[in-house]
N, C-alpha and C positions, 0 to 999 in steps of 0.2 A: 319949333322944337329943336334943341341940339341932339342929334345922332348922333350918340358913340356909345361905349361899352355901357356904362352905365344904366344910359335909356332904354340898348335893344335886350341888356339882364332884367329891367324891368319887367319890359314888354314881354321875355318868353317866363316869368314867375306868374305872370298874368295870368298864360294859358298854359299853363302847368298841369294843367287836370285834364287838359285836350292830351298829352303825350305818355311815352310811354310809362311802367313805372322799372324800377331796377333798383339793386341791391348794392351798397358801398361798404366797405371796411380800408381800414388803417389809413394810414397818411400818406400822400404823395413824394415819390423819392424826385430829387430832382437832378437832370441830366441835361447837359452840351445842348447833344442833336442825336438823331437816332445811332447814331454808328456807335454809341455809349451802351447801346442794349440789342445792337445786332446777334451778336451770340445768345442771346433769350431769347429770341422768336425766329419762328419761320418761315412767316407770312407776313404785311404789311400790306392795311386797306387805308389809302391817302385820301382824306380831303383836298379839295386843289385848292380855291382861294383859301390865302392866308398861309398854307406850308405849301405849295407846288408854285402857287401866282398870286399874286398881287396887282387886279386889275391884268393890264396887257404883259406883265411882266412878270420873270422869273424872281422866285424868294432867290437873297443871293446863296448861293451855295448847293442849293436844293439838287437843281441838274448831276453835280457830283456826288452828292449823297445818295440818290435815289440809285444812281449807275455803281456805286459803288454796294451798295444792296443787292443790286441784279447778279453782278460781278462775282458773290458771295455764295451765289444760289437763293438768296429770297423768293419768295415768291410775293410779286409785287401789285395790289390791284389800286387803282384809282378809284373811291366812290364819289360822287361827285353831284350835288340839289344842283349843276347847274343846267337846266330841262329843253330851255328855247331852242338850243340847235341840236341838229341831230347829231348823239353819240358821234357817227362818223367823222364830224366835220371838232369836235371837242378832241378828237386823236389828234385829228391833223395840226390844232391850236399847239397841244403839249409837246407836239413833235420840232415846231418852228421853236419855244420855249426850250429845245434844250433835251426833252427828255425821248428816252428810246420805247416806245407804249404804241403797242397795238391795238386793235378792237376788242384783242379778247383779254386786254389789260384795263378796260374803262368802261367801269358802270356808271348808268346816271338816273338820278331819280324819272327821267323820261321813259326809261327802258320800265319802271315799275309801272309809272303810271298807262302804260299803253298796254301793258298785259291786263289792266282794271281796267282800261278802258274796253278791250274787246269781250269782256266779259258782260258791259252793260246790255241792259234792253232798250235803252235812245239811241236813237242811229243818227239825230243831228246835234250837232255840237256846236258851239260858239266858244272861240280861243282867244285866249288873253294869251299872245305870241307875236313874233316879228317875222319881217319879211322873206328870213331864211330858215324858217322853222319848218318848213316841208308837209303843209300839212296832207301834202294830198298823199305822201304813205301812212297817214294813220287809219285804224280799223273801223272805222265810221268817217259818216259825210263831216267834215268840219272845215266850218270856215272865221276866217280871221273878225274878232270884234273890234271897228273902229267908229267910225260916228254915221253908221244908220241903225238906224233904232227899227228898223224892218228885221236884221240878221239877229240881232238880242232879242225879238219877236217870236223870229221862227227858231230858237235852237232851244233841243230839247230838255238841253243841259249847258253846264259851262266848264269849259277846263282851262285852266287858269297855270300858264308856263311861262312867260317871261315878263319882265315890266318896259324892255326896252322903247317901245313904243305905245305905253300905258301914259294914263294923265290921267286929273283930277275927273277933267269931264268925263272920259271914259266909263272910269268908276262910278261916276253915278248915273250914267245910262245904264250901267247893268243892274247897280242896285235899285233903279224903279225898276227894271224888268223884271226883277225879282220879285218885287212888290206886288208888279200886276199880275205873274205866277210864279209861284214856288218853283223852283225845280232843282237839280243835284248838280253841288259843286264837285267838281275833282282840282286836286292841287298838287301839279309835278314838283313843285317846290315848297315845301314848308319852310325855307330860311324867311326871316322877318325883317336881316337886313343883309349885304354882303359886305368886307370892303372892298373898295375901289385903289387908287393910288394916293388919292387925297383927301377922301371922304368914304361915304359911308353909302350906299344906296338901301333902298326901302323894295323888299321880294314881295314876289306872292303870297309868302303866308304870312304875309301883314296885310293884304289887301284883302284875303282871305277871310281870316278873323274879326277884320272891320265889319265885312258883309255879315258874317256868323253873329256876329252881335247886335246889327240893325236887323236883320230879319227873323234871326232863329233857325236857322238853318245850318244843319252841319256840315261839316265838309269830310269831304273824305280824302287824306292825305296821303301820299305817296314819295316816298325818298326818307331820307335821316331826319328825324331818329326812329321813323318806324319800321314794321320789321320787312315790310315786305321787300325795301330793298338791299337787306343785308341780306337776304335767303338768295336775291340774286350774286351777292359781292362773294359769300362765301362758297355755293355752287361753284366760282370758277376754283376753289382751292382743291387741294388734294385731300380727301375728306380724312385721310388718315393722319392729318396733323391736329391735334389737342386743341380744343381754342385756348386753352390757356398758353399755347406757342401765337396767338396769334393779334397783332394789337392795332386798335385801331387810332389813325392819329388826325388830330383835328383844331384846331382855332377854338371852337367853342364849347361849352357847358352841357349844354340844351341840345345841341343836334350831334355832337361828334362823343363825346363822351355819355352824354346818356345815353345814347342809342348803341355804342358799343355795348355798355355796360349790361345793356338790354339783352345784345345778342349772345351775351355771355362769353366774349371775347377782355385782354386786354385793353387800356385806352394810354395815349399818350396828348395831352394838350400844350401844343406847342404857342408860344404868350407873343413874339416879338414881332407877328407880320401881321396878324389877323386882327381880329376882334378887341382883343385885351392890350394889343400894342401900346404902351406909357401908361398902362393899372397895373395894379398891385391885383392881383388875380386872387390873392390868400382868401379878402373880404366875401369877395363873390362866392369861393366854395363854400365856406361857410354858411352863407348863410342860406344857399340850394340843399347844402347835402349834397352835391353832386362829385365826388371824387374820382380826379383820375390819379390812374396807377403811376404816372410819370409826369413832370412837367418839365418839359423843355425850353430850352430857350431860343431855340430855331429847327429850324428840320435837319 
């Protein structure tokens, strides 16, 4: 199959019914980069791939933009599905890249799904994670799923956070595990695919949604575009700014702009690094419905 815009629009129209719903009007103005609409808001929640990085690399310009926001007085948070490593270590990534962001500048869909985690009554887990993912601070026993079929035996659930070190076998060791018992997915990532620098990679909640549809089994998802990690993103803000001062900017359709639109914030979808980079982005609104308030053409 070819990955790229096309295919992963498909793919989230697909499970369109799995996500949030939200409300659209008027058409999208379109703008530069953000410094076009810094005087309209006063907050700014980033997606990193696609407007911060690009793969190991900074979007160009982004590092200036972002500082020159800070600069302004923005108030600036990162959100960020990317789950496998810990927040800490995703600072330190944006820090080499350029930008000035602390801990209390970066959420990630992992910081939700470990609040839903410690809420469960299974205390053993099985991780779709890498080597660096730490699992031994998470709120339950969990250990990493790779090819013995004894750990996908004993866990009494599965949380599903990186593909790094995911493969086809993998995946269907868990889903005959699933087979021989049911039990509850969690998914620190719902992107379906990210980019890379040259391609396209395929996330969790692709692997996710394969399982949901071989077995029947739901998942319960955690990061953009549902809510519970924007309840975390705007907590860090000053509760007395409007959401309507406050926008969120993203690559995509389906996770960055629906799920603002959700939280009842502004959106901005930035076209030139991410997802839609060389599409004509008009088609795809159309025919979602999904409107953002701005389209940029870089960060």
């Amino acid at each position: 199959m070819t990955i790229n815009a096309d295919w992963a629009f498909g793919q989230y129209e697909r499970v369109r019914d799995t996500l949030p719903a939200a409300e659209f009007a008027g058409r999208p103005h379109h703008i530069n980069s953000l410094l076009d609409i810094a005087d309209d808001f006063d907050a700014f929640l980033l997606d990193a791939f696609g407007v911060l990085n690009v793969g190991g690399n900074p979007v160009p310009g982004a590092p200036e933009t972002v500082a020159a926001l800070q600069a302004a007085g923005k108030h600036v948070v990162v959100l960020t599905n990317g789950a496998g490593a810990p927040t800490r270590l995703s600072v330190e990534k944006y820090q080499r890249l350029g930008y000035d962001f602390t801990r209390e500048n970066v959420v990630s869909s992992r910081d939700a799904m470990l609040i839903g985690l410690a809420t469960r009554a299974e205390e053993n887990w099985g991780v779709m994670a890498a080597g660096f993912s730490e699992l031994d601070t998470f709120p339950k026993t969990c250990r990493q799923l790779q090819d013995d079929d004894a750990v996908y035996d004993w866990a009494d659930g599965f949380a599903l956070l990186s593909i790094l070190e995911w493969n086809a076998d993998r995946q269907s060791r868990l889903l005959r595990a699933l087979e021989r018992r049911p039990r509850p997915i969690l998914v620190g990532n719902p992107d379906i695919i990210a980019p890379q620098e040259t391609a396209f990679s395929l996330e969790p909640g692709w692997y996710a949604h394969e399982l949901a549809r071989a077995t029947g089994i739901k998942p319960a998802f955690y990061g953009k575009p549902f809510g519970n990690v924007y309840d975390i993103a705007l907590a860090k803000l000053d509760p007395a700014i409007p959401r309507a001062r406050i926008a969120m900017v993203g690559d995509t359709l389906h996770t960055d702009v629906l799920g603002g639109r959700a939280a009842g914030v502004k959106t901005v979808l930035v076209t030139d690094h991410g997802l839609f980079k060389g599409f004509d982005v008009a088609p795809y609104i159309e025919t979602s419905g999904i409107i953002p308030d701005y389209i940029a053409r870089t960060t």
